[in-house]
C-alpha positions in Angstrom: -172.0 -51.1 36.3 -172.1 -47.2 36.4 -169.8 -47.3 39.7 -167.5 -49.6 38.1 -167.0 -47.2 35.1 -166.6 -44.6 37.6 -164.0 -46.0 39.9 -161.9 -47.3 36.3 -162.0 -43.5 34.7 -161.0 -42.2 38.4 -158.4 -44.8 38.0 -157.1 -43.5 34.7 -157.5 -40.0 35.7 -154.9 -40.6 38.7 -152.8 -42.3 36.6 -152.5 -40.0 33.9 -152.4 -37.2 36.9 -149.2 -39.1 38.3 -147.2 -39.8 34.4 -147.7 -36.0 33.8 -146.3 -35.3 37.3 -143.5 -37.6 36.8 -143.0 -36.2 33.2 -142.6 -32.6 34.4 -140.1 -33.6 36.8 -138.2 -35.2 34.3 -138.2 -32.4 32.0 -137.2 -30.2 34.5 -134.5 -32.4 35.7 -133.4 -32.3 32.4 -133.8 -29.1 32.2 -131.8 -28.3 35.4 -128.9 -30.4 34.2 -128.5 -28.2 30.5 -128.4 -25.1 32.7 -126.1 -26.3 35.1 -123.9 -27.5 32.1 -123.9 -24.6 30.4 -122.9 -22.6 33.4 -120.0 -24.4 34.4 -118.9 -24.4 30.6 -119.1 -20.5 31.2 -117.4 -20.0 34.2 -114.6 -22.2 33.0 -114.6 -19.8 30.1 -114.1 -17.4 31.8 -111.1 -18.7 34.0 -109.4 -19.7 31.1 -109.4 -16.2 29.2 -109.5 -13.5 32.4 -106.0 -13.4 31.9 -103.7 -13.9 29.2 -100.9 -11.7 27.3 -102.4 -8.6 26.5 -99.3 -6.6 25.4 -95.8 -6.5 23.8 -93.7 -3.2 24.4 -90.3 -2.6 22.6 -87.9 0.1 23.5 -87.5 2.5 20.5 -88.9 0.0 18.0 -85.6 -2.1 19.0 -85.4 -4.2 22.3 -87.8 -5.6 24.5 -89.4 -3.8 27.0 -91.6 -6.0 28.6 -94.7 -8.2 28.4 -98.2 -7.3 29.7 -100.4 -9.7 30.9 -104.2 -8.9 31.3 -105.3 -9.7 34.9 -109.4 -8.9 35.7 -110.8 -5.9 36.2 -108.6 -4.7 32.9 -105.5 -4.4 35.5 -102.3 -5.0 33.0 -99.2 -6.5 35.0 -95.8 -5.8 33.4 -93.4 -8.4 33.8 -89.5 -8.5 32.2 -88.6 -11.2 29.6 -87.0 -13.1 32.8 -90.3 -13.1 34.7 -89.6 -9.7 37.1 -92.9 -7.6 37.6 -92.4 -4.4 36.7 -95.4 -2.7 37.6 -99.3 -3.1 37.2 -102.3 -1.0 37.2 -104.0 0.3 34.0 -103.6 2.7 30.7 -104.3 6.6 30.9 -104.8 7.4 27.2 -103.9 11.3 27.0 -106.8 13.5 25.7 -104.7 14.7 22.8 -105.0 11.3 20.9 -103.3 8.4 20.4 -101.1 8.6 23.1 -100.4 6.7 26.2 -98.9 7.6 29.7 -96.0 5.8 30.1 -96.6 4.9 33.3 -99.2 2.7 34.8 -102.1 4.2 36.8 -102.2 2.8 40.2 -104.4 0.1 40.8 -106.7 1.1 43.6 -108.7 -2.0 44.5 -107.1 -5.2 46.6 -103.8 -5.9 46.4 -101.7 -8.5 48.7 -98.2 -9.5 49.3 -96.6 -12.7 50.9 -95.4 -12.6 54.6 -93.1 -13.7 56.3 -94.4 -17.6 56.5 -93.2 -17.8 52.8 -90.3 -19.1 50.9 -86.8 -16.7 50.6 -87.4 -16.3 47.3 -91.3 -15.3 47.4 -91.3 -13.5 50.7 -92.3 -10.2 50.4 -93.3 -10.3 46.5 -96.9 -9.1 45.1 -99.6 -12.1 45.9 -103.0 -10.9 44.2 -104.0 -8.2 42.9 -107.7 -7.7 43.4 -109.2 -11.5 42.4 -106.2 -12.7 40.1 -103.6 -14.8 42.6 -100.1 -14.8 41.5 -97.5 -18.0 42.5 -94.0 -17.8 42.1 -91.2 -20.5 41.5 -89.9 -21.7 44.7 -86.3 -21.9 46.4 -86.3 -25.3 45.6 -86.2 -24.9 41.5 -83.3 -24.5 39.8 -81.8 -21.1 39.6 -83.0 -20.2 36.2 -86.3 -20.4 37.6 -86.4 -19.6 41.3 -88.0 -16.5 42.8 -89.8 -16.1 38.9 -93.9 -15.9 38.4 -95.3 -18.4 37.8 -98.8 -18.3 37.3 -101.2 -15.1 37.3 -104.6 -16.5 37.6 -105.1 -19.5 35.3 -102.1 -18.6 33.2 -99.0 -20.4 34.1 -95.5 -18.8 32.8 -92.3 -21.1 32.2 -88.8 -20.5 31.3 -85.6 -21.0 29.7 -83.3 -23.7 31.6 -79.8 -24.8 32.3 -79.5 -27.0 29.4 -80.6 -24.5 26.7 -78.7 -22.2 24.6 -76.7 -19.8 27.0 -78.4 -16.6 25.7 -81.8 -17.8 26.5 -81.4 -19.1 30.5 -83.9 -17.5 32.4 -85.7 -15.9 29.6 -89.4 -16.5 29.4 -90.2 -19.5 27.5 -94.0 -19.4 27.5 -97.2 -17.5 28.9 -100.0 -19.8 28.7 -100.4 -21.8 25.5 -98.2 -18.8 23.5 -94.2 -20.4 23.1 -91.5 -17.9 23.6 -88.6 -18.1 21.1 -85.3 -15.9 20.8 -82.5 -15.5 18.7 -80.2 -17.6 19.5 -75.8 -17.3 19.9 -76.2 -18.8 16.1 -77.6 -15.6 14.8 -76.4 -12.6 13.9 -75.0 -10.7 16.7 -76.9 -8.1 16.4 -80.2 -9.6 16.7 -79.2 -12.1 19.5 -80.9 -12.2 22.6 -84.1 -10.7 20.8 -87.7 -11.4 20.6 -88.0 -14.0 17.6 -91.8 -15.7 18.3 -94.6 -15.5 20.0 -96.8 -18.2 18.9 -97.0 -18.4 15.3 -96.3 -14.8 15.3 -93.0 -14.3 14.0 -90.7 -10.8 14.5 -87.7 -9.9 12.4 -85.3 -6.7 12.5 -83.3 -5.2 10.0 -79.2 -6.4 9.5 -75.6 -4.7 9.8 -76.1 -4.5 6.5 -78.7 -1.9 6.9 -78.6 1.5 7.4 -76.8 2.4 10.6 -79.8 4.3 11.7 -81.9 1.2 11.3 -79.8 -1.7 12.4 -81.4 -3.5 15.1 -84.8 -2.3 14.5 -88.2 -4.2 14.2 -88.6 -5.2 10.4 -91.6 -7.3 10.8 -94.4 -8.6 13.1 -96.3 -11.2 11.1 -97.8 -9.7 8.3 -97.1 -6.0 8.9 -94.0 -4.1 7.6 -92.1 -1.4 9.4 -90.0 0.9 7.6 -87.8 3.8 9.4 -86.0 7.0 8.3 -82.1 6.4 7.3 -79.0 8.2 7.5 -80.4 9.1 3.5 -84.1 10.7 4.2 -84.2 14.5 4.2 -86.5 14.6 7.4 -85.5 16.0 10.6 -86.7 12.9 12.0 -84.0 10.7 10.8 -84.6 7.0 12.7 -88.0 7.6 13.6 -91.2 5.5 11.9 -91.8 5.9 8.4 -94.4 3.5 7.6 -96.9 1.2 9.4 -98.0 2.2 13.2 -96.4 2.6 16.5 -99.3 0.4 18.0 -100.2 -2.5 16.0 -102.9 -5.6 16.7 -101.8 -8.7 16.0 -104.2 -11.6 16.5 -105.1 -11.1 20.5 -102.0 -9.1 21.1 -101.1 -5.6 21.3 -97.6 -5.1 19.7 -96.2 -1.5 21.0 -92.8 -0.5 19.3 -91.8 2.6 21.6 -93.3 3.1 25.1 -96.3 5.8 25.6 -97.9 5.0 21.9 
């Protein structure tokens, strides 16, 4: 009797040793399968938003400069509202305050360009710059598009065609998920060709009918006002900023109205 007790609670003691093994390994399994989750959720993260559009630079509070998309590694890439790149590298802020280089510092990590087994249009033309890849339309697109970037990383750029308004052919469309819009032949003539949206970001400029200090010059970026001295201001700065600020943040994007603020 006492060795059949004993070989049942040996029996039980096994048992229970092998459902808390298999337990553990469930949990951990488990376990393993949150943390891998998680860590692809994060790494796609962090594809999606290593670059995106960083900056908007006007010339004199007026025209468009250029865009500036933020590559990684904080490296800005400056590309022309028809999808040229400018130049790249990153901002020296002068020790005197608020006050920019205009020029980018050189970029001194990685930097790559096509060969000779590419395309025409993409031979010879900037490939990465340390990890972020760059593509560029090929010789086969239509000519609105052909020899443009077209992706920087993750973010893929797109542009005016053929078949829209003759003003905007060529022009950038969109960068990422931001849509690009323009004034338009309809407008004014003044303000055609100019920066209209980005996103739900909307930019407006002052009229013909304004003073002809002013005329052409931003009004608005979303909710912020700009207001410049006229032709009527006792200041020796006639045309220059009155109110509101030379370097303004507007939801993720830096909106610069004259280059080197």
């Amino acid at each position: 009797m006492n060795c059949k007790n004993k070989t049942s609670r040996a029996d039980k003691e096994c048992f229970l040793s092998l459902f808390n093994i298999l337990l553990t390994l469930q949990e951990n399994k488990l376990r393993m399968k949150k943390i891998l989750t998680a860590s692809v959720f994060l790494c796609l993260g962090a594809m999606l938003h290593s670059q995106q559009l960083g900056q908007v630079t006007f010339s004199n509070g007026s025209g468009l400069a250029y865009f500036s998309i933020v590559a990684d590694q904080g490296v800005l890439l400056r590309i022309s509202e028809d999808g040229k790149i400018l130049e790249w590298g990153t901002e020296l802020m002068s020790n005197r305050g608020n006050f920019y280089a205009p020029r980018l510092q050189p970029f001194m990590g990685r930097v790559e360009y096509y060969g000779p087994e590419a395309d025409s249009v993409t031979k010879g033309k900037l490939k990465s710059i340390g990890a972020t890849s760059l593509s560029y339309y090929g010789a086969y697109e239509t000519q609105t598009k052909a020899g443009k970037l077209r992706t920087a990383g993750t973010l893929i750029l797109d542009y005016f065609d053929n078949y829209d308004n003759s003003i905007l052919k060529g022009k950038l469309r969109s960068i990422g998920n931001l849509n690009l819009d323009y004034y338009s032949s309809f407008d004014e003539e003044l303000l055609r060709g100019k920066l209209k949206t980005i996103g739900s970001t909307s930019i407006t400029y002052y009229s013909s009918f304004d003073d002809t200090l002013i005329r052409g010059q931003i009004k608005t970026i979303g909710a912020y006002t700009y207001t410049w001295y006229t032709s009527l201001d006792l200041h020796a700065g006639k045309g220059a900023l009155k109110t509101g600020q030379y370097r303004q943040n507007t939801g993720s994007i830096t909106y610069i109205l004259r280059e080197g603020l």
